[in-house]
N, C-alpha and C positions, 0 to 999 in steps of 0.2 A: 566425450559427450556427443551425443547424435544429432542430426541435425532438425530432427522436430522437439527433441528436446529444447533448442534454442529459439523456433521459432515461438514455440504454446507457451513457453515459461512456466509449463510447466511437469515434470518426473512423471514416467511410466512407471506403474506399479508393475511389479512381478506377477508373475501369473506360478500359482503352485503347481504342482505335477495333474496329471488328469485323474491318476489313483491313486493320488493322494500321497501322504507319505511313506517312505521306507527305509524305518528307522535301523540305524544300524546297531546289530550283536553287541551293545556294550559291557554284557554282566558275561558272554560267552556259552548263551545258552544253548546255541547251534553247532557251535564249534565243532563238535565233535563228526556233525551230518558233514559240513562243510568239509573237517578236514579226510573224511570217506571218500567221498565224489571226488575233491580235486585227487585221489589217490587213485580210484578207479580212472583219473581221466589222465594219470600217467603211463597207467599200466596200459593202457588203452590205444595211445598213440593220441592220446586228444579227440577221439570217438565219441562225440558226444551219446551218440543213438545205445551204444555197450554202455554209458551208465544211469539209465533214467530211472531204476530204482534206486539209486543213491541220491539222483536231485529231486525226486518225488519227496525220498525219506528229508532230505533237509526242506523243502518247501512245507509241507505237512508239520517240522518242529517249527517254522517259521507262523505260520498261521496259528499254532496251538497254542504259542506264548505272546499274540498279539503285534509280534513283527509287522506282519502285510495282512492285507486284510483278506479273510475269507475267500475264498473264490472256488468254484469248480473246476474239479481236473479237464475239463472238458476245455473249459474258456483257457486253461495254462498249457494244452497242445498236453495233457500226461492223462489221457483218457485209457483202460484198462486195455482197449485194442492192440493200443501202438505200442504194449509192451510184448507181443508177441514176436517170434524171431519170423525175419522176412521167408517168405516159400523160396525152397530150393531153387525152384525150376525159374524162377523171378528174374529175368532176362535184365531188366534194367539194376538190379540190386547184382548181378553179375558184371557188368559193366563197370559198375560203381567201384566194385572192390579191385577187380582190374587198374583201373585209374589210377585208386590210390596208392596202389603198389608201385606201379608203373611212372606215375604222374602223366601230366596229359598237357595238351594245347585247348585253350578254349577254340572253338569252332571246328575245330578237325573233324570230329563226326557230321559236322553238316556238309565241310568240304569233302569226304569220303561218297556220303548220300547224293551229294549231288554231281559228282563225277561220276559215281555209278550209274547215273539219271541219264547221263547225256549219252554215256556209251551204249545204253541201250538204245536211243530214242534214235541214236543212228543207224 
């Protein structure tokens, strides 16, 4: 029991979600989008960004059987854009896949950047 519980006498109601609810798959209607993406997201290394036509396709049976509610792809981050494959030449998506290969230290590129800083600045 918390302590403004004891002093008001009396029980904080619940507060429900901000979007309300999201009911869970009980009859298995998605199941099938579901068990797509978690398959592309094996094959994948766990790459989310490689399978977002597979969580589009489950999001989309989710909404069309009354799951979650309506929303634009837009407001869900699955806008038609960012299904496009990053440019080659894209220095920081080079980086990126470096890293994940490699694995990496958080702040090491800033520690490199600013060593570089200083030896010039001398």
């Amino acid at each position: 029991m918390t302590t403004s519980t004891k002093l008001s006498g009396a029980a904080l109601a619940p507060k429900p979600p901000a979007k309300g609810s999201f009911p869970l798959d009980h009859f298995a209607e998605c199941k099938a989008f579901a068990i797509a993406y978690e398959r592309c997201l094996d094959e994948n290394n766990r790459v989310t960004s490689k399978c977002r036509k597979e969580a589009r396709a489950y999001l989309e049976c989710r909404m069309e059987r009354g799951l979650m509610v309506q929303e634009s792809w837009d407001k869900l981050g699955m806008s038609q854009d960012r299904f496009s494959d990053p440019q080659p030449g894209n220095a920081a998506t080079h980086e990126t896949r470096k890293d994940e290969g490699e694995g990496f230290i958080a702040g090491s590129r800033i520690a490199k950047r600013r060593k570089e800083r200083s030896v010039q600045g001398d």
